[in-house]
Wavefront OBJ file of the C-alpha trace (Angstrom):
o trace
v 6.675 1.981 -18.686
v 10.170 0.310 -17.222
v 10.529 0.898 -13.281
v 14.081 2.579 -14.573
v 11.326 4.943 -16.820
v 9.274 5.443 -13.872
v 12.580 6.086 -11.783
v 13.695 9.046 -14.640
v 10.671 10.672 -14.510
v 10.242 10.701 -10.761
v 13.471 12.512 -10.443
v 13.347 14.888 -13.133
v 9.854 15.847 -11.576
v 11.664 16.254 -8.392
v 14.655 18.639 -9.803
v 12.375 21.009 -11.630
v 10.389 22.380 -8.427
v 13.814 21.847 -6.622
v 15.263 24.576 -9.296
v 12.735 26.391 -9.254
v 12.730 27.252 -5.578
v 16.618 27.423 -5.919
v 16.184 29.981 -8.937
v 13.979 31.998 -6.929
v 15.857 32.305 -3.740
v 18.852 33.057 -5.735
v 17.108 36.064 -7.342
v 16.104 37.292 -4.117
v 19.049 37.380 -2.477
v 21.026 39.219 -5.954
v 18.383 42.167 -5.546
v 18.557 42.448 -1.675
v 22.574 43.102 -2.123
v 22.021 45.184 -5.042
v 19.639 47.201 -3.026
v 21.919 47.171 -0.132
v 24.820 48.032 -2.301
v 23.087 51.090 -3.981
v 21.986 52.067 -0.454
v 25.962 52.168 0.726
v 27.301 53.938 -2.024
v 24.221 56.906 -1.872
v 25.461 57.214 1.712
v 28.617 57.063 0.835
v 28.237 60.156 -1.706
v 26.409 61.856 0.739
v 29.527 61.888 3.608
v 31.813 62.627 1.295
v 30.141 65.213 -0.447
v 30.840 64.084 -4.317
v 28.025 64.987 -5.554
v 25.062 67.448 -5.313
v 22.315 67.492 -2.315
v 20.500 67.217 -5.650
v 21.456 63.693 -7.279
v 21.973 62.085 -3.397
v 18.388 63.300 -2.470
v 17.762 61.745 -6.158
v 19.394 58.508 -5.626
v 17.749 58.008 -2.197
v 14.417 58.519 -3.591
v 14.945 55.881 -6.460
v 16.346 53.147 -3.470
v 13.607 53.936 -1.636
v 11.397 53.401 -4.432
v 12.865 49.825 -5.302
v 12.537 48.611 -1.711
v 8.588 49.993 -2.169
v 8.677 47.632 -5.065
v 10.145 44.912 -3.388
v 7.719 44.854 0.050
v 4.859 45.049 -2.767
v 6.349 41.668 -4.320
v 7.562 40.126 -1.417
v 3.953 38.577 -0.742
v 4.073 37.030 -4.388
v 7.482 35.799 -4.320
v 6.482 33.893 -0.453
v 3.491 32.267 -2.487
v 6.104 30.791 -5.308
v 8.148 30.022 -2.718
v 5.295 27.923 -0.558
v 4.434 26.345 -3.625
v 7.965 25.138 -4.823
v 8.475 23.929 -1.162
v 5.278 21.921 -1.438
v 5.823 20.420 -4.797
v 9.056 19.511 -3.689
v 7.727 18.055 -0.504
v 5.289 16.130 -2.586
v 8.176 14.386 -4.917
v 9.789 13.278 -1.782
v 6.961 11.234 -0.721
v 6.433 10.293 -4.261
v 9.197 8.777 -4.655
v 9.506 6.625 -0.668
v 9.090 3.521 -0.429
v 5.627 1.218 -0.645
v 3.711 1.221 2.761
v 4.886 -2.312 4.609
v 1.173 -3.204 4.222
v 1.403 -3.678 0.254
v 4.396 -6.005 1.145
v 2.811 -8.410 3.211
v -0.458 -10.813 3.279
v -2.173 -12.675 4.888
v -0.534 -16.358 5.088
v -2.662 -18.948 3.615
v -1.797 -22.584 5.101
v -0.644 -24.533 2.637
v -0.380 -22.058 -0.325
v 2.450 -20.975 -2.186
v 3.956 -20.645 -5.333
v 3.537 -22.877 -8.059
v 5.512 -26.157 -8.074
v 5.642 -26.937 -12.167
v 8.795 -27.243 -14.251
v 10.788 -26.520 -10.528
v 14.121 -28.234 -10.539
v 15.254 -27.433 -6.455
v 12.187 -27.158 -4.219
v 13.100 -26.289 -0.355
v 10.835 -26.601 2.155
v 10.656 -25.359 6.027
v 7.935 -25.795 8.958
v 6.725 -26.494 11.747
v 4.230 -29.256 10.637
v 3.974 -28.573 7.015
v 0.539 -30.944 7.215
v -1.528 -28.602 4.714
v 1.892 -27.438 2.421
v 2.763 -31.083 2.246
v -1.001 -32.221 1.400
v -1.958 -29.219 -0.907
v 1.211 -29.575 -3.094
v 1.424 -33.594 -3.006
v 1.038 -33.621 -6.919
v 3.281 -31.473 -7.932
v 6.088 -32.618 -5.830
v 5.493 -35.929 -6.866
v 5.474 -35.437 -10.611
v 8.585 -33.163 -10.130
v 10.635 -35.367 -8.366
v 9.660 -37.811 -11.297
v 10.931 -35.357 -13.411
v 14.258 -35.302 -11.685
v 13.493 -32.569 -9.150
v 15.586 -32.642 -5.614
v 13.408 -31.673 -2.768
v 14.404 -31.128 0.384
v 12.086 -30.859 3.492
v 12.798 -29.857 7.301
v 9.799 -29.810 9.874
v 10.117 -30.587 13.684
v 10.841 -33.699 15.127
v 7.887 -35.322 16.658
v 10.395 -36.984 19.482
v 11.672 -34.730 21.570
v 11.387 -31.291 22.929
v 10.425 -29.172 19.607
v 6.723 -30.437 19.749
v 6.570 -29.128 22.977
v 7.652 -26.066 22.552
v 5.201 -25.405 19.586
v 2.570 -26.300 21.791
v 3.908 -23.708 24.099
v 4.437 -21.024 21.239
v 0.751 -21.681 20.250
v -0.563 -21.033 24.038
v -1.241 -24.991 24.978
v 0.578 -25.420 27.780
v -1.447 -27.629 29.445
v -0.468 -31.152 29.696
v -0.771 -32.912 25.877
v -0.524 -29.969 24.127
v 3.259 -31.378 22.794
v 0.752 -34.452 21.792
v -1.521 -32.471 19.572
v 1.257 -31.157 17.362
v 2.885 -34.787 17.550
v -0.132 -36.184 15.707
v -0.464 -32.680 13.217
v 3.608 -34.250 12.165
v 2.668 -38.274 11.521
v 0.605 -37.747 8.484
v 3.478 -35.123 6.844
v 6.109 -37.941 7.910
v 3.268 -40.728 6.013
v 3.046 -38.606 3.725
v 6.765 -37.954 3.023
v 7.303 -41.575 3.393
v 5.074 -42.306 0.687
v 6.695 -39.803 -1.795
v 10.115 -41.255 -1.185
v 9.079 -45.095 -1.544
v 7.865 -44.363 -5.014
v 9.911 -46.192 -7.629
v 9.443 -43.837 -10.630
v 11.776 -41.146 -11.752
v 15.284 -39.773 -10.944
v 14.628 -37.124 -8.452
v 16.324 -36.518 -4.707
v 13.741 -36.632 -1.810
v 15.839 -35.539 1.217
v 13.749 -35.091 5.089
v 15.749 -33.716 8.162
v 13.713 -33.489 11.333
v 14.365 -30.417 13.559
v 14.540 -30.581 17.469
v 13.779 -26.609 17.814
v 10.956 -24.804 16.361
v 12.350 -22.441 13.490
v 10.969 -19.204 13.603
v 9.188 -18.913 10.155
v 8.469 -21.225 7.542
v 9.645 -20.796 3.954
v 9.066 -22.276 0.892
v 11.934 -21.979 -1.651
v 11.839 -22.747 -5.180
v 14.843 -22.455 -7.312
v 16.618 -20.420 -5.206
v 19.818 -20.350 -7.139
v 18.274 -19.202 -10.019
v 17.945 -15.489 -11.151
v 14.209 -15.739 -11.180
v 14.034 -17.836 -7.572
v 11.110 -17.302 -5.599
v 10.822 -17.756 -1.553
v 7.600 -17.611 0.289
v 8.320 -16.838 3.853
v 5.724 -17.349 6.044
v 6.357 -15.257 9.706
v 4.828 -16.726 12.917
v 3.546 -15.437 15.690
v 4.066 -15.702 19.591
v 0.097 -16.881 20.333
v -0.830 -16.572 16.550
v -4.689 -14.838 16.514
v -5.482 -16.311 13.011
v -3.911 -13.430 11.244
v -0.419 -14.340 10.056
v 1.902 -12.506 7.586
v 3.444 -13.767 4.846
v 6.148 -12.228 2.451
v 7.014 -12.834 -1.074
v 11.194 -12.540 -2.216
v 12.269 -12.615 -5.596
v 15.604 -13.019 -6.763
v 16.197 -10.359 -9.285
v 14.315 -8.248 -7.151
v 15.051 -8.373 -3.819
v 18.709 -9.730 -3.837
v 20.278 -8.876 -0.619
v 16.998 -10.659 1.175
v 16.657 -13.370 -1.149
v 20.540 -14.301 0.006
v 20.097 -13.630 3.386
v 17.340 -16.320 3.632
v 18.863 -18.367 1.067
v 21.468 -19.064 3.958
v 19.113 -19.202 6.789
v 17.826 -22.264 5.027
v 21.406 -23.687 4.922
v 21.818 -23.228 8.597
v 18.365 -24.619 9.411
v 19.193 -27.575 7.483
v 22.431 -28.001 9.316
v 20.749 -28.351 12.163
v 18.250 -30.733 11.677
v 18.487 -34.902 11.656
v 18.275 -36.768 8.493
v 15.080 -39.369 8.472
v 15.232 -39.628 4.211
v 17.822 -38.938 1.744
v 17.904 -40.656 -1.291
v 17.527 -40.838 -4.726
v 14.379 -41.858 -6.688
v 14.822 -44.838 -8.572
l 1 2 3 4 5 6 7 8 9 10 11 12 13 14 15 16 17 18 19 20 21 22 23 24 25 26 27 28 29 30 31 32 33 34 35 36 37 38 39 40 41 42 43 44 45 46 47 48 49 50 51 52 53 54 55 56 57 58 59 60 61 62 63 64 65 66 67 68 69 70 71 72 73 74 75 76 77 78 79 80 81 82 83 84 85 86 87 88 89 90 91 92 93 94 95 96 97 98 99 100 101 102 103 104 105 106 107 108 109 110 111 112 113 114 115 116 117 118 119 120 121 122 123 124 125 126 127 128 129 130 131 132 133 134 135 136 137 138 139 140 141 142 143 144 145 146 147 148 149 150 151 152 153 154 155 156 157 158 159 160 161 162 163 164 165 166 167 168 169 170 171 172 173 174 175 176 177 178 179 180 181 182 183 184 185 186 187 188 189 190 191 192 193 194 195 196 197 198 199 200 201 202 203 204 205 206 207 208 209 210 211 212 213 214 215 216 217 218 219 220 221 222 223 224 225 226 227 228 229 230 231 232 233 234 235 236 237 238 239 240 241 242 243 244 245 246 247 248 249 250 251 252 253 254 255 256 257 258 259 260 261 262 263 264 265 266 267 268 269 270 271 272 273 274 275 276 277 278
């Protein structure tokens, strides 16, 4: 079944207890002017002495008898009622959206989606040590293949180590250090990819002197089925961080939105590499 199926059915489920409930109030409002009606014209007969004490006394009795019969189904009607009110309650929630929980995971370091047959692979981090070391092969063969890859991760000179070590709760004196020696082996290992002298793809590096505020992974971004792994940090991460999966056909207006952020990220940063694979 289509989600436009699953949509269709969904909201035809949702309109029949919604008529139903409709249908039922409207029928109970119809009899309680007809009874009121047949109540004003008996009394009206009565003052104005049209008819016989016979046919009003008549009348009066057969009013009296319908409202009788309407207290005795009142109780049955409230029951229909109650249950069209919780069916329709029940479609409502059917059809919200998915619990934030199903949309996030866990972030795995270095994970992400798969690299093969990419053509524009974007990358953003702080370090990027375990993206750039688990996915080595792949971005290597693609840029053979005539892939352009684009990286931006902090610059180890200057004040953006520091302030990662500060994010990360080391602010005692070296913490800047530790996250200066996490960034030499990406920057070897970036090195290495763009000294290799096979293939015709684009290896471009910028280093960043602030510490973006989530890391992202985009692959084919400009292309109706472009993915982006965003990865959202933490102010003193605890080990648990969330990540967040965008697709292009089906989440448009976010796919764009961070489409851009990676422009203006890469605006800011410093170029160290940018040149074609020969």
């Amino acid at each position: 079944m289509t989600h436009a199926d699953a949509r269709r059915r969904t909201g035809t489920t949702t309109r029949r207890p919604r008529q139903a409930l409709l249908h039922t109030l409207t029928d109970r409002h119809l009899e309680a002017y007809l009874v009121s009606g047949a109540a004003l014209v008996v009394g009206a007969l009565n003052l104005l002495n049209v008819t016989s004490p016979e046919v009003v006394a008549a009348a009066t009795l057969a009013v009296l008898g319908v409202i009788t019969f309407d207290l005795l189904t009142s109780r049955r009607r409230m029951r229909r009622i109650e249950s069209s009110l919780r069916t329709v309650v029940g479609s409502l929630r059917a059809e919200a959206p998915d619990s934030v929980d199903r949309l996030l995971a866990v972030a795995v370091p270095g994970a992400a989606v798969g690299l093969t047959g990419a053509r524009d692979v974007r990358l953003v981090g702080v370090t990027l040590n375990r993206t750039i070391r688990n996915h080595l092969d792949e971005l290597r063969q693609q840029l053979a293949m005539g892939a352009t890859v684009r990286v931006a991760l902090i610059d180890p000179v200057g004040p953006a180590a520091d302030e990662a070590a500060r994010r990360n709760g080391l602010e005692t004196s070296g913490g800047g250090e530790i996250f200066r020696h996490r960034i030499r082996p990406t920057i070897d290992l970036l090195d290495y990819l763009a000294a290799q002298n096979t293939g015709t793809g684009r290896l471009e590096v910028r280093l960043l002197r602030f510490v973006p505020a989530f890391g992202m992974m985009l692959v084919d971004p400009e292309d109706p089925t472009g993915q982006i792994v965003i990865d959202i940090y933490s102010h003193r991460p605890d080990g648990h961080e969330a990540t967040i999966t965008l697709r292009a056909d089906r989440d448009p207006l976010w796919h764009r939105h961070f489409v851009r952020e990676f422009d203006r990220i890469w605006a800011g940063g410093q170029t160290r590499h940018e040149r074609k694979l020969t």
